[in-house]
N, C-alpha and C positions, 0 to 999 in steps of 0.2 A: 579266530572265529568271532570273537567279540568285537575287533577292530571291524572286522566285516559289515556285524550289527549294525556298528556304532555309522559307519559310512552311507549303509542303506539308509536307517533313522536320518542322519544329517538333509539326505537327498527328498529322499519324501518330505520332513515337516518343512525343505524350500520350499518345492514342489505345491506344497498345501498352503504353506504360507504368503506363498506370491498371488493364490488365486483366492481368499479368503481374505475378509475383514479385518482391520488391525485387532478390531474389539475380539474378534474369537484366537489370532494367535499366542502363541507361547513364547512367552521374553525367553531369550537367550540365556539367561541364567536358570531358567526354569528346567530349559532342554538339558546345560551342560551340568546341573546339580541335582540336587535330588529334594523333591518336593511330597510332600502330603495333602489331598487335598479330600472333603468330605462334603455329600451333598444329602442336605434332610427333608424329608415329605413327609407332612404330617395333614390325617382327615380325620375332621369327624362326623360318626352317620348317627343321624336320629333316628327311631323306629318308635313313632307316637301312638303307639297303643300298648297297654300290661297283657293283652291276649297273645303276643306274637310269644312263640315259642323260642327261649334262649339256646336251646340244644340245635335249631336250626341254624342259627345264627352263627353257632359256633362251626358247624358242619360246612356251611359256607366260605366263613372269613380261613375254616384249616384249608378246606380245596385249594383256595387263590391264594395263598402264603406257598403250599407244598408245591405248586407250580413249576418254583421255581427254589427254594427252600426246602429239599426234598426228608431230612430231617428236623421236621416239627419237632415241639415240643408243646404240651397243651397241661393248663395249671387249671384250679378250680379254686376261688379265694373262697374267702368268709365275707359275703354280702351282708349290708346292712340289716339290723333288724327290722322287720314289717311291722305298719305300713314304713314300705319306701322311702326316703328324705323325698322334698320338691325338685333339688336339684340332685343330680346325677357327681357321682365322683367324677377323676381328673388324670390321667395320664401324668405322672411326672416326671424332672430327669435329675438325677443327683450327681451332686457331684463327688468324682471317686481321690482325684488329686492328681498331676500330673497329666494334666489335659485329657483325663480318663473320665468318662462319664454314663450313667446305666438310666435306663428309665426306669420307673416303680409305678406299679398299681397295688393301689389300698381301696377293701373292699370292691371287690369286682366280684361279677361272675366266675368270668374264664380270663384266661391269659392265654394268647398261643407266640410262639416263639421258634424264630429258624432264620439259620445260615445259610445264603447261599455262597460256598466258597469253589464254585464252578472255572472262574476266573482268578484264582488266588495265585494259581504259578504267576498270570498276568498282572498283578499286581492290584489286583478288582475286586472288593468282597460287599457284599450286603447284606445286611440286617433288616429282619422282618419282627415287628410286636406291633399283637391286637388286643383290647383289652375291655369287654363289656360291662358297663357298669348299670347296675339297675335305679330307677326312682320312681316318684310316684305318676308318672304319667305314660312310663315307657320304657326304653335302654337307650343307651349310648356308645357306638363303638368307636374308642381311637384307637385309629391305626399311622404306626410310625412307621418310615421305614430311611435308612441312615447307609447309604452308598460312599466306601473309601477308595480314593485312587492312589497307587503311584505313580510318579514320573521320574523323570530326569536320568543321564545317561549315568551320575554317580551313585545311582540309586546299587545298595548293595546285593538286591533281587537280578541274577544275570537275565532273568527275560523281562523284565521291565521295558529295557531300550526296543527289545523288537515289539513289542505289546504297543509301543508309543505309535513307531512308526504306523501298526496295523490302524489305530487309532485315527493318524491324521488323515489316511487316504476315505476311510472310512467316516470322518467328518467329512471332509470332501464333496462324498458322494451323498451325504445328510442320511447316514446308516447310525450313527453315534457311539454310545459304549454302552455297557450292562445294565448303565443305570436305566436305560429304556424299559427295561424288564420290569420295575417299580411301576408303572402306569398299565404292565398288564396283568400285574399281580392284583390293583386296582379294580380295572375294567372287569376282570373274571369275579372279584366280591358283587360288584354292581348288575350283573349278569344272572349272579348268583341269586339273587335277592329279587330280579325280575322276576323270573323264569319261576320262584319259589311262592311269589305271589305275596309278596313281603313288602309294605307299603316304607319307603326310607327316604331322608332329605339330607341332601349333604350339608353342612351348616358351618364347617372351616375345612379350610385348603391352605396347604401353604406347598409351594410356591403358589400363589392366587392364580396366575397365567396360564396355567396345566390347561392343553387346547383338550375340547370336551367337555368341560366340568362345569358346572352348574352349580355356585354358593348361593343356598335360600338364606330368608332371615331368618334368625334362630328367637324363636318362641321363649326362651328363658332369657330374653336380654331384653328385656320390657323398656321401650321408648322411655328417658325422664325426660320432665320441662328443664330448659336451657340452665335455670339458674338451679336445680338441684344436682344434677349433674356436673355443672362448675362447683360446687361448693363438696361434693363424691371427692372427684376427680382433684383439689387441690389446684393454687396458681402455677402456673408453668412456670421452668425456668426465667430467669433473664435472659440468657443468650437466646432463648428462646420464643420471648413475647414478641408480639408484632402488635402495630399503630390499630388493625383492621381485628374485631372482636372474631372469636371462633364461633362457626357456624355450631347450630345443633347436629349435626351429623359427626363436625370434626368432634364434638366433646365426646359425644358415643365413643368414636373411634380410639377417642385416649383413652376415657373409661375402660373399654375392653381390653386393649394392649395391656394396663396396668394390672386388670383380672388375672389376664394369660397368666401374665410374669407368676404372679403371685399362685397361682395353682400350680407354676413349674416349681418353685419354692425360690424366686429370686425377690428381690428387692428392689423395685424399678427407680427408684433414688440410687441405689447401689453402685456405684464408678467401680469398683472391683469386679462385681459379678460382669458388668456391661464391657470391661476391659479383656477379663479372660473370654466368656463369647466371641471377643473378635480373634483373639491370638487361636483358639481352637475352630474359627471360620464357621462356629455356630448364626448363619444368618439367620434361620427362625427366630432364633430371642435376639438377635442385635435388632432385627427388624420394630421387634417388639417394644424394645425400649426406647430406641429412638421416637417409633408412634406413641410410646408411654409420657415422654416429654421430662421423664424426674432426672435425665441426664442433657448435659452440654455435649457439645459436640465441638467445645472448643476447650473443654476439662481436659487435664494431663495427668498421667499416671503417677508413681514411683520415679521415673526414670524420664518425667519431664517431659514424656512423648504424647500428643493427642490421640485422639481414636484414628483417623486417618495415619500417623507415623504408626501407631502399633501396628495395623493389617499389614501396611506397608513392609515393615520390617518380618512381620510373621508370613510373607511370602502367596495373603488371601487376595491374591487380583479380582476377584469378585466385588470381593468387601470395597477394597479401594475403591471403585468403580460404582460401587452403590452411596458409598457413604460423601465421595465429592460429590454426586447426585442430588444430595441432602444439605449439601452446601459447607460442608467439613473443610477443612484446610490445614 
């Protein structure tokens, strides 16, 4: 029965591969081995007034999680003392060891939390955390959500291989995989939020390209003049200066990547932290640090390897793909 599988899968991902772009297929090593791979979404909603009800909020962001995460879980922190800080807490992700890693909220409202393992025989699972935090102007909700796949025919999951196959024909026809369910776990918050009469600005996305979405400019990130900002933000690498001075926008843009990092609890100088993000195919914070500029991207690890040889070798075709992009070698 397996070999069965194994013949159907082989037949289809031709099938899908012959009629599909090099850049969407599956290396040959990917099909005949067994791969891991994870893809992360992270937003965050403003809600710019202190009148807006948190317990709506919450009743909201649980509907669009339970969707499709149908065992929530729903936390109540220890918010800050009143009045409110100016700025708002920060969604983090720690690390557990072991390319295992957990997000954490300090000081929040609520927390809400759920699996959906609807797809897990298929080798498909996703994670859903929302996490509101209060300040002096408003809340703030981040919501993560962290989709894993498997592949490969030696994967030791037996329905993997036919999950693959369902998979290709199913790109194909531009139907995708579960992780589509993340944009309507989305849609149904923002719905929620209309319909409730709940004024909200999205103010970060990542992936940035998510078709529909709308990043405003986020009101806590006050314009600096060019030279205070350069001197915030530190000189960039060597590998990384250029003859032509950075505009004010691009200092912005370093400026805030380096924020990120640092509210994620990383170190945006840090080659180690910037190293494992690539081997666990964390593209949020690789993305980050490379726009953060405190890394090379011609710097080698332990093992002599660049950022480009690690993804490579750690099996992240995305990364690779993004990071020659960037001009890595």
């Amino acid at each position: 029965m397996r070999n069965l599988i194994r013949g159907a899968l082989l037949g289809a991902l031709a099938f899908a591969m012959a009629a599909t772009p090099s850049s969407a297929q599956e290396s040959l090593r990917d099909i005949m081995g067994s791969t891991y791979r994870e893809k992360t979404v992270f937003a965050v909603y403003d809600f710019h007034s202190p009148d807006i009800q948190p317990s709506e909020i919450e009743r909201i962001a649980l509907n669009a999680i339970r969707l499709y995460a149908r065992d929530a879980q729903v936390r109540h922190g220890i918010p800050p003392a009143q009045p409110y800080p100016a700025t708002p807490g920060r969604m983090q992700i720690q690390e557990l060891g072991g390319g295992r890693q957990k997000t954490v909220c300090s000081g929040e409202l609520f927390s809400i939390s759920g699996l959906d393992a609807t797809q897990a025989r298929a080798g498909e699972i996703t994670g859903h955390r929302a996490c509101l935090f209060p300040y002096a102007r408003g809340y703030r909700l981040n919501y993560i959500a962290l989709y894993g796949q498997q592949s490969g025919i030696g994967n030791s999951n037996p329905n993997v291989a036919a999950a693959m196959a369902g998979r290709a024909l199913a790109n194909l026809f531009g139907i995708g995989d579960a992780s589509k369910f993340i944009e309507k776990v989305i849609d149904r918050m923002e719905t929620g939020f209309r319909d409730s009469g709940i004024p909200f600005k999205l103010v970060q996305l990542h992936p940035a390209n998510m078709p529909g979405r709308t990043v405003m400019a986020d009101d806590l990130l006050p314009a600096q003049p060019a030279a205070s900002a350069q001197a915030a933000s530190g000189p960039a690498p060597m590998a990384q200066q250029s003859s032509q001075p950075e505009s004010n926008q691009e200092q912005q843009a370093r400026l805030s990547a380096r924020k990120e990092l640092h509210a994620m609890g990383f170190q945006y100088f840090n080659r180690d932290h910037f190293f494992d993000a690539i081997r666990r195919g964390d593209r949020l914070v690789v993305e980050l640090f490379v726009a953060a500029g405190g890394v090379s991207l011609d710097d080698a690890d332990s093992n002599q390897q660049t950022p480009l040889g690690v993804a490579k070798a750690a099996g992240r075709s995305d990364l690779v793909s993004y990071l020659k992009g960037k001009g890595a070698r």
